[in-house]
VODRENFI-468018 format. One line per field, with one value per residue (C-alpha): residue number from 0; x, y, z. Coordinates in steps of 0.2 Angstrom, whole numbers, plus 2048, in hexadecimal, padded with zeros to 3 digits. Each point is the difference from the previous one (the first is absolute). Layout:
N
k = c(NUM|...) $
xx = c(X|...) $
yy = c(Y|...) $
zz = c(Z|...) $
END
This chain:
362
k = c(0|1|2|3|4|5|6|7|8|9|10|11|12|13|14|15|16|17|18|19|20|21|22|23|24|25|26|27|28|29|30|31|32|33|34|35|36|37|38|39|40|41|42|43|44|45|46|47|48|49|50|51|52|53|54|55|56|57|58|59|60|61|62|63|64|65|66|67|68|69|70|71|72|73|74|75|76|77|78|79|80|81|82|83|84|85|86|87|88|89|90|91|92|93|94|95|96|97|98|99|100|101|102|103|104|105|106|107|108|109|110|111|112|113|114|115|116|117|118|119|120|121|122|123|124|125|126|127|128|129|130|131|132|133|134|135|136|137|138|139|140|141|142|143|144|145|146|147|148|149|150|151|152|153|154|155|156|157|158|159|160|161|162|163|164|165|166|167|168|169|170|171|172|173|174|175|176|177|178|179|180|181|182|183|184|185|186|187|188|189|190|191|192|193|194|195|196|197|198|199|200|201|202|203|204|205|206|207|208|209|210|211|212|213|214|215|216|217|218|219|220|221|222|223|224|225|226|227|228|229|230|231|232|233|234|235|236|237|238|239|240|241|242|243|244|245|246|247|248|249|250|251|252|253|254|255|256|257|258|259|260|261|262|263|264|265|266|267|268|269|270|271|272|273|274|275|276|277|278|279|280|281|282|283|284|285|286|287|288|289|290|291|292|293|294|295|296|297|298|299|300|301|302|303|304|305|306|307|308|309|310|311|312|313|314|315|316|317|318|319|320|321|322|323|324|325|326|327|328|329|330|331|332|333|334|335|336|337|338|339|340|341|342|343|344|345|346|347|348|349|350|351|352|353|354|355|356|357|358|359|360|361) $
xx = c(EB1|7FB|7FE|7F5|7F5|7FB|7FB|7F6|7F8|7FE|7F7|7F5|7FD|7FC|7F1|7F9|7FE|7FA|7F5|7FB|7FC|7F6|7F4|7F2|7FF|7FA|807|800|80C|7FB|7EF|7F6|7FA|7F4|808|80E|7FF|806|802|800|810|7FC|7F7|7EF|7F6|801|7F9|7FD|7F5|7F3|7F0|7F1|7F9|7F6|806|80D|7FE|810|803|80C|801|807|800|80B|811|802|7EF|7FF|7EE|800|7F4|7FD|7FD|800|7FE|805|7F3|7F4|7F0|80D|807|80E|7FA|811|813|804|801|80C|7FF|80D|804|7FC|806|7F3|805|7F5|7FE|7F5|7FA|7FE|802|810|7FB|7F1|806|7EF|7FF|7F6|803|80B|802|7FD|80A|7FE|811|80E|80F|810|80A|7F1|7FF|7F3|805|7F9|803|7FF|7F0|7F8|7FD|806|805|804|811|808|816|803|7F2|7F7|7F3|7F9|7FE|7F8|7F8|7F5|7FF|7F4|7FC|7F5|7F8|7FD|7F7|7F8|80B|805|814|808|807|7F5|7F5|7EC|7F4|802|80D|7F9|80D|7FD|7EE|806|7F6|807|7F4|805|7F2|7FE|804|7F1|805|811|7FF|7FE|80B|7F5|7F6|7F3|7EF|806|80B|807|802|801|7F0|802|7F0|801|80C|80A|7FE|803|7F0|800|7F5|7F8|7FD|7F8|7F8|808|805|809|809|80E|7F9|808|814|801|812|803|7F6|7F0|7F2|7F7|80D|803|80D|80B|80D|80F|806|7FF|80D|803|7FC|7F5|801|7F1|806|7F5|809|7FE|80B|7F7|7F3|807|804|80E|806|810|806|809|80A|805|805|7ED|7F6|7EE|7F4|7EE|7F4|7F2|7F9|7F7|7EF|800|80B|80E|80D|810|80C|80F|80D|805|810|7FF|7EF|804|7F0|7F8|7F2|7F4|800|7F1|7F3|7F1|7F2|802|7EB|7F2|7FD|812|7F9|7FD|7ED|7FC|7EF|7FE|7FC|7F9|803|80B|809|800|80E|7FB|7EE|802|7F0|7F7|806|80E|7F9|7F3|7F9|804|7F1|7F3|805|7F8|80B|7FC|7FE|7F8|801|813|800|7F7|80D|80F|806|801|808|7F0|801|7F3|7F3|7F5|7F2|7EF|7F7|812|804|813|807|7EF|801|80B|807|812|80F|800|812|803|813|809|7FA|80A|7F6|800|80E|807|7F0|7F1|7F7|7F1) $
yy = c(80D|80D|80D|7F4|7FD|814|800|7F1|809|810|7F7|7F8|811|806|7F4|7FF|814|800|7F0|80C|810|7F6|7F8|80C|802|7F7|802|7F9|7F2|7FE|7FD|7F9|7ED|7F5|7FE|80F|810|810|80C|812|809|802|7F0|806|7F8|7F1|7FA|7F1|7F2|7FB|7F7|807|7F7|7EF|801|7F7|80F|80A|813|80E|80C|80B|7FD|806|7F7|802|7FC|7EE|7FE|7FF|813|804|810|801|7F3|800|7F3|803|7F8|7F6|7F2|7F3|7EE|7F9|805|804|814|80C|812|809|810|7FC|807|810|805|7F9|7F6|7F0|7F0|7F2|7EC|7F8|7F4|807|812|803|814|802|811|80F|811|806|80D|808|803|7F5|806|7F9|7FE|7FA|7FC|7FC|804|7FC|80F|801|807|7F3|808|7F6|80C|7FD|80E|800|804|804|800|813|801|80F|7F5|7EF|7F8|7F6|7FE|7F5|80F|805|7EE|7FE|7EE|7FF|80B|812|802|80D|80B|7FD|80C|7FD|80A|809|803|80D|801|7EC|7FF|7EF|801|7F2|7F7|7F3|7EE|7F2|7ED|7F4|7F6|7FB|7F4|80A|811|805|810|7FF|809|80E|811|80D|810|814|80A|810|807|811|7FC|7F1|7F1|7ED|7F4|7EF|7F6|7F1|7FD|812|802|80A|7FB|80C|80F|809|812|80F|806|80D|803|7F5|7F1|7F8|807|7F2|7F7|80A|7F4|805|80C|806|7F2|7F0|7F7|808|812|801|80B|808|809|807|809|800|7F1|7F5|7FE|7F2|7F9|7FB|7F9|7FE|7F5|80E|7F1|7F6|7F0|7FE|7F5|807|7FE|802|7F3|7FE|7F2|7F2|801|813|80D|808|7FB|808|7F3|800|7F3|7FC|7F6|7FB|7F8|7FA|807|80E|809|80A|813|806|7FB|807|7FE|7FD|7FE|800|813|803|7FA|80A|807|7F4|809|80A|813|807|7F0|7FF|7F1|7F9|7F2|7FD|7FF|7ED|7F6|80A|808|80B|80D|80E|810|814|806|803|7F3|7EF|7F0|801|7EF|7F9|7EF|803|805|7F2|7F4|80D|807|812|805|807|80E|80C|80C|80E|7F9|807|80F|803|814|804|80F|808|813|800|7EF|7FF|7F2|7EE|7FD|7EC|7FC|7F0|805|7F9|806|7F4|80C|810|805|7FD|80E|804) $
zz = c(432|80B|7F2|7F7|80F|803|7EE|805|80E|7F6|7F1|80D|808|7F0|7FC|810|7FD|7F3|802|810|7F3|7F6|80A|800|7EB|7F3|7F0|7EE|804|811|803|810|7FE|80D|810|7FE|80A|7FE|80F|801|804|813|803|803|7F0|7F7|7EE|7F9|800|80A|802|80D|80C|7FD|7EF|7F1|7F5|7FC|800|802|80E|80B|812|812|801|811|807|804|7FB|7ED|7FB|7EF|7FC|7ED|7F3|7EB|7FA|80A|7F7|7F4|80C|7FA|803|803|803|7EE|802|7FA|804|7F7|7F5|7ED|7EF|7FF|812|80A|810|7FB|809|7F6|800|7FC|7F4|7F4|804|805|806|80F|805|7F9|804|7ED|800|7EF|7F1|800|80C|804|811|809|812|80F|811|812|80B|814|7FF|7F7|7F0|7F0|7F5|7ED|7F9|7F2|802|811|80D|802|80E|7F5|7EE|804|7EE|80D|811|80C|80C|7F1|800|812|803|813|80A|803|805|806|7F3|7F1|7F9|7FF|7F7|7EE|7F3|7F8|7EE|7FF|806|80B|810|80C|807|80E|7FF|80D|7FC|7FB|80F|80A|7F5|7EF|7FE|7F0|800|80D|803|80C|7FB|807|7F4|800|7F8|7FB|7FF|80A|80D|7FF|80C|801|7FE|802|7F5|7FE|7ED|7FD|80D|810|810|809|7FE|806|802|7F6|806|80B|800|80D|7FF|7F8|808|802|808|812|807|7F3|807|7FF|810|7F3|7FB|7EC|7FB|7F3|7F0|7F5|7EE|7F4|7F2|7EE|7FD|80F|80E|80A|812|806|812|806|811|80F|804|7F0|80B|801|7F5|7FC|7F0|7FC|7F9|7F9|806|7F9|80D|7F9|80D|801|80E|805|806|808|801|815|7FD|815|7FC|7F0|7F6|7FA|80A|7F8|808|7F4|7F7|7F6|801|813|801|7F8|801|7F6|7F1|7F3|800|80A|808|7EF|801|810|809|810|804|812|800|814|801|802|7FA|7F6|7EF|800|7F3|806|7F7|804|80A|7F4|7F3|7FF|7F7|7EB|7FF|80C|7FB|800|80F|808|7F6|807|7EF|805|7EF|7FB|80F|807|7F8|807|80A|7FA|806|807|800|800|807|808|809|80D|7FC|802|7FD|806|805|7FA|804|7F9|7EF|7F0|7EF|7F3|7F2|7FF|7F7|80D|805|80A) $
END
């Protein structure tokens, strides 16, 4: 009786472990369906299914486990929603993870890896990276992975910028709404014209920029310094130029986002408060934009009443008309019957000044 009852136990002990093991990976026989979860090993991601705010529509994501406001921070089917609670994701015959409808078998997003392999799997890690292996899980051989598809958000740990043997340049785009997690109007992406630095981007059109790297920091971002809460790394080597920023303290939830009304905010979660707060953002004013007085133009974010763009002494606005409407883009030109740099002239200091790229020059 008693021998009967530890086998019992030990059975029980044995599926509850491995039920345990399990729980963060999909595989070919075990695949994720509406209104399952799977959790990462140490509880601090979640997948599944999920609908946004002030909206029916159906979609699978990743978000914290352990925060209790429900935060996306990447999304599968991003601009392919599921209109009801009929979806499947799962590991199919060609070895990949694909999200499709129950019934009609409908694909709605796949990871497309190419050639057919076998002993397939997709797994959620701590980090918040779904990564798709084949055989035993290799944090060096990923066939896919979601860090390399980031949707709004930046996490600690995963690289941004170029792969230069693949030519993938991972580029991080705001929501449509709160609403709406398809691609939005604003990105955030490195350019690597001359030296490399972040831009953020409305459509085409720039909107603000990090700087270049000086070893350090951005140099258009002073408050950055080696006190904040992550260390940030810079490499640029013949396989790579990408960033990468990792938490001092790991117990700490942080991300960056792309938002929707076009910055970039830093947040932090304060569990004692029960919601994130914002630490950074960019642009923090109007003079942060990118170009926003145009060449030769100084910006003047306190001169409270009257426009916040003027000219370098000398220069007059280009556009006139522009100006009066306070569209500085345009920028300054050379007054006429002006004389630079007459006989015994010598240097105007002018502090405070950010040149528009790496390139200007006067």
């Amino acid at each position: 009786m008693y021998q009967e009852k530890g086998i019992l136990v030990s059975v029980l002990i044995f599926l509850i472990f491995r039920f345990c093991t399990c729980i963060d990976t999909i595989t070919l026989t075990r695949p994720v369906n509406d209104g399952d979860i799977l959790v990462s090993s140490g509880e601090n991601f979640a997948l599944g299914f999920f609908s946004p705010a002030n909206s029916t529509n159906r979609y699978v994501g990743v978000w914290y486990n352990k925060v209790s406001e429900q935060t996306v921070v990447w999304v599968a089917n991003r601009d392919q929603p599921i209109t009801n609670s009929s979806g499947i994701l799962s590991v199919d015959e060609t070895g990949n993870l694909v999200l499709h409808e129950k019934d009609q078998g409908l694909v709605f997003w796949s990871t497309n890896v190419s050639g057919v392999v076998n002993d397939v799997s997709a797994q959620l890690l701590d980090s918040g990276n779904l990564v798709l292996f084949q055989g035993l899980v290799n944090k060096e051989v990923y066939l896919w992975q979601s860090f390399d598809h980031p949707s709004n958000t930046l996490l600690p740990d995963m690289k941004f910028g170029l792969d230069k043997k693949t030519g993938l340049n991972r580029v991080v785009t705001s929501w449509k709404s709160t609403g709406n997690p398809g691609v939005g109007d604003y990105s955030c992406k490195l350019e690597f014209v001359g030296s490399p630095q972040l831009f953020l981007f409305h459509g085409m059109t720039k909107v603000w920029r990090t700087g270049s790297w000086t070893g350090l920091r951005w140099s258009g971002i002073p408050e950055m310094d080696g006190k904040d809460l992550y260390n940030v790394t810079y490499t640029n080597n013949n396989d790579e130029v990408v960033i990468v920023y990792q938490m001092r303290n790991s117990t700490i939830f942080s991300r960056i986002v792309v938002t929707e009304s076009g910055t970039m905010d830093r947040l932090t979660w304060q569990e004692a408060d029960r919601k994130w707060v914002r630490f950074w953002s960019a642009p923090n004013d109007q003079c942060d934009g990118y170009n926003h007085c145009g060449p030769f133009g100084l910006c003047d974010p306190y001169r409270l009443g009257t426009f916040e763009c003027d000219c370098l002494p000398g220069y007059e606005p280009r556009s006139p008309q522009n100006w009066y409407l306070r569209d500085g883009s345009k920028g300054c030109k050379i007054k006429p019957g002006t004389q630079m740099c007459k006989a015994e002239t010598g240097s105007l200091r002018q502090p405070m000044l950010r040149c528009l790229t790496h390139q200007t020059h006067v």
